[in-house]
Every structure is written in C-alpha cells, then in structure tokens.
N, C-alpha and C positions, 0 to 999 in steps of 0.2 A: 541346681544344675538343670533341672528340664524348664526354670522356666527362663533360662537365659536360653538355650534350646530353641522354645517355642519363639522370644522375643528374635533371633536370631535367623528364623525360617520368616519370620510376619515382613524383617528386612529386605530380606532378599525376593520375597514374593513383592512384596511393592516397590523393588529395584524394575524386575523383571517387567511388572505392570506401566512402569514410566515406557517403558522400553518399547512395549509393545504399542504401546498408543502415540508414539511417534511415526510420523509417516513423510517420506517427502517423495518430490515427482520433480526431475531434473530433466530440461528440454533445448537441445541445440535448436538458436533459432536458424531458417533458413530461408534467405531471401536471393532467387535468381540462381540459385545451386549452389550460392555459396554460404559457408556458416556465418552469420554476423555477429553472434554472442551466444549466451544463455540467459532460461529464467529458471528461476529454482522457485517450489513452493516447498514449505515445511510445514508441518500441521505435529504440536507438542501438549497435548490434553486439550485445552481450549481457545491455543494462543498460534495463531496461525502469521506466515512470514512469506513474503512475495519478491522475490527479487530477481531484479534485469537489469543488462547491463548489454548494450549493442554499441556495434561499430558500423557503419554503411561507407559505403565507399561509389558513389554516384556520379559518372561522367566527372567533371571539376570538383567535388563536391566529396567533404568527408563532413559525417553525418554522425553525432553521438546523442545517445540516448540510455538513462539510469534512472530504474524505478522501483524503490523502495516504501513496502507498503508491510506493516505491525497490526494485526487485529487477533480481538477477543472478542470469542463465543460463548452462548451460553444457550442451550439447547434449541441450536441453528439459529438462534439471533445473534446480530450483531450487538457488541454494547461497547466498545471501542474500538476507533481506528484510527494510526499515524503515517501520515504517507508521502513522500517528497518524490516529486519527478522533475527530473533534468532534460526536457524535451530540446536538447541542441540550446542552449541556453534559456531556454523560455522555463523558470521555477514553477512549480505549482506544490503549493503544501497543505494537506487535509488533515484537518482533525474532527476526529466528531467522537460524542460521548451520549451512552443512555440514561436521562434525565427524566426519572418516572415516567410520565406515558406520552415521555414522546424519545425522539432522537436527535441531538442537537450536533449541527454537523458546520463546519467554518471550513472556508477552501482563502486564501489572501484577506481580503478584509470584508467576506461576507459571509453573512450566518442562515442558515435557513433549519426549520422543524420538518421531520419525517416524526412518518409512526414508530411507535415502539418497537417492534418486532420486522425488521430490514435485512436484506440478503447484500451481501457485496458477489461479482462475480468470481464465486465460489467454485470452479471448475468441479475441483474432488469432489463435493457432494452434487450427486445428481437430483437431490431436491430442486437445488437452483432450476433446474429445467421447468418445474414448476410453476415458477414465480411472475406473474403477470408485471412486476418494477424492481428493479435493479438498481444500487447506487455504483456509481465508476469509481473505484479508488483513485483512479489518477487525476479527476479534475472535481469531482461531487455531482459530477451530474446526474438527478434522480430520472431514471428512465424508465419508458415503458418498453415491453417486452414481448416480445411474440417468439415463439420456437414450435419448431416444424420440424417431426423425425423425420427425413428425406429417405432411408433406405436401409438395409443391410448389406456390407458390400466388404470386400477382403483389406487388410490395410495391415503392411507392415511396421512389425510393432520388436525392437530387438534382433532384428534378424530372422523373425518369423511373422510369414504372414495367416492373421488373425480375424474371425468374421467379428466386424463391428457394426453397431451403431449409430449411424453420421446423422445430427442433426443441425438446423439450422439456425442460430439467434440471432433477430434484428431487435437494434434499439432505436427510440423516436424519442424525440422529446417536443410538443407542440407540434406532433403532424411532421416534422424533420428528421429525419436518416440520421441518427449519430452514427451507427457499427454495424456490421455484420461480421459475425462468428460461425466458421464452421467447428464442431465440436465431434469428435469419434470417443466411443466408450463399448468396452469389451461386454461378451454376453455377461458378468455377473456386476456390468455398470462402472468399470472401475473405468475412469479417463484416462485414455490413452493417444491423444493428438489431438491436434487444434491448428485452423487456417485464420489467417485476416488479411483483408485488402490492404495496400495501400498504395499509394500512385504511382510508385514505381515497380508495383510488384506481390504478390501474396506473399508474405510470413508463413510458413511453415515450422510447427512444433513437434519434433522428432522425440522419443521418447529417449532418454540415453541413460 
C-alpha cells in the first residue's frame, strides 16, 4: 500500500512539474490603433511555439500575414527549428537541425552552417539581449546584433502601469539594416511588450 502511495505522489509531483514549466505570453498586435491579430508564444520544457496570425487593412489594400515557428532547446541552444511564414502570399519555410558541431539550417532551396550553439529571437529569455547574432525564424537570416538599454520608463502592462526596461535591438547583415526591435521587460526581466517599424506604421505588442 505505501508503495503505490509513494508511486502515486512521484505522479502527481511530475504532473504538477510539466505544469509549472509551461509558460506562454499572449500579444494583441497593434497597428495605427487598431488590433490586427495576435502572436502567441508558448514555452513546454524545451520545445518552444511562435505564432501569428495578422490582418491589415491599408488604404485599397488588405494585407495577410501567418507565422508559424516549432523550436527545440537544450540549455539555451537551439537544436531544432520548423518554421513557415505566409508573408501576403510570399511562402518561406525553415528548417534547421544541430548536426554535431555545427547547425545546419535550409530556408527554400538553400542550405547554410552556423555554429553549434545559436539563439533564435527568443524574447522570454533575456539572455538573448546578450547575443552579439541572432538567427530570424522567419527567413534564416543569420544577423548581427547590437542592443542598447535606452531607459527606465513607466509602460502599461494589463491595466497597470509598470517601471520597465526599454531596450533597443538592430539587426545588419553585411553592413545593412534588417530590423529594429523595441523590447520592454519588467524589473525581475520577465518581457512584457515589443515595437517594430514597418511602412505604414509601428506594431505594437500589448500584453493580453
């Protein structure tokens, strides 16, 4: 009897333990004040899930965008990623896998090698801020990276406003501008909002 008991508590403790190490961060996007979708990220022990799903609506002009991105971690390296984006009909599909010491990554019909040990734009962990190159889930492109804590500054976060964190991430790739990322994360680091350009407007990620 006690040791179905024990076998009975060891269940339930690593029910409770899946449970806990699941985490996700759910963001109405916002473009010109108005909502144009959401992105969801999910984080389940090692296997992390990205998804977005926008609608724009521009002068003449309706504008879809769907980005679905699957990766596996293993003590903040990447070692698998699958990722398909619907940029307005333009596909792009990534796979990359870690292939002893290196990282073997295909985006359409090209293949390129990274180092072993690679960060994707990992918002939740604020390691990333770290990271001198970045790879893009959405197209592969391996970037360099620069980030710059710009301030501490108030920013409403659920209804309450919170002193955060605002810093800045530009990506280059050969001397060229890919992205600018505004990022905000609360004093104990957790991310809690995100800006980016685009031509007709900053994105805005709301916490919801």
């Amino acid at each position: 009897m006690a040791t179905k008991k024990i076998a009975y508590l060891i269940t339930l403790l690593f029910i409770f333990s899946e449970n806990v190490s699941a985490q996700e961060w759910k963001f109405d996007a916002i473009l010109n004040d108005k909502i144009i979708g959401q992105h969801t990220f999910r984080i389940d022990n090692k296997k992390t899930i990205s998804s977005a799903k926008f609608h724009i609506e521009f002068m003449f002009m309706d504008i879809y965008y769907k980005h679905v991105s699957t990766e596996l971690w293993t003590q903040g390296c990447l070692t698998k990623i699958d990722s398909k984006t619907d940029d307005d009909g333009k596909i792009i599909e990534v796979n990359g896998l870690l292939n002893g010491n290196e990282f073997l990554i295909k985006t359409n019909k090209l293949t390129e090698s990274l180092p072993a040990c690679i960060m994707t734009f990992a918002y939740w962990d604020p390691n990333m801020l770290k990271e001198k190159k970045l790879l893009n889930p959405q197209n592969a492109e391996w970037l360099d990276i620069e980030t710059t804590l710009i301030k501490q500054e108030l920013l409403s976060v659920k209804g309450q406003n919170i002193m955060t964190n605002h810093y800045v991430l530009k990506g280059t790739k050969e001397g060229n501008e890919r992205l600018v990322i505004d990022l905000w994360y609360d004093k104990e680091m957790n991310w809690v909002g995100l800006k980016s350009p685009t031509p007709i407007g900053d994105i805005f990620y709301k916490l919801i």
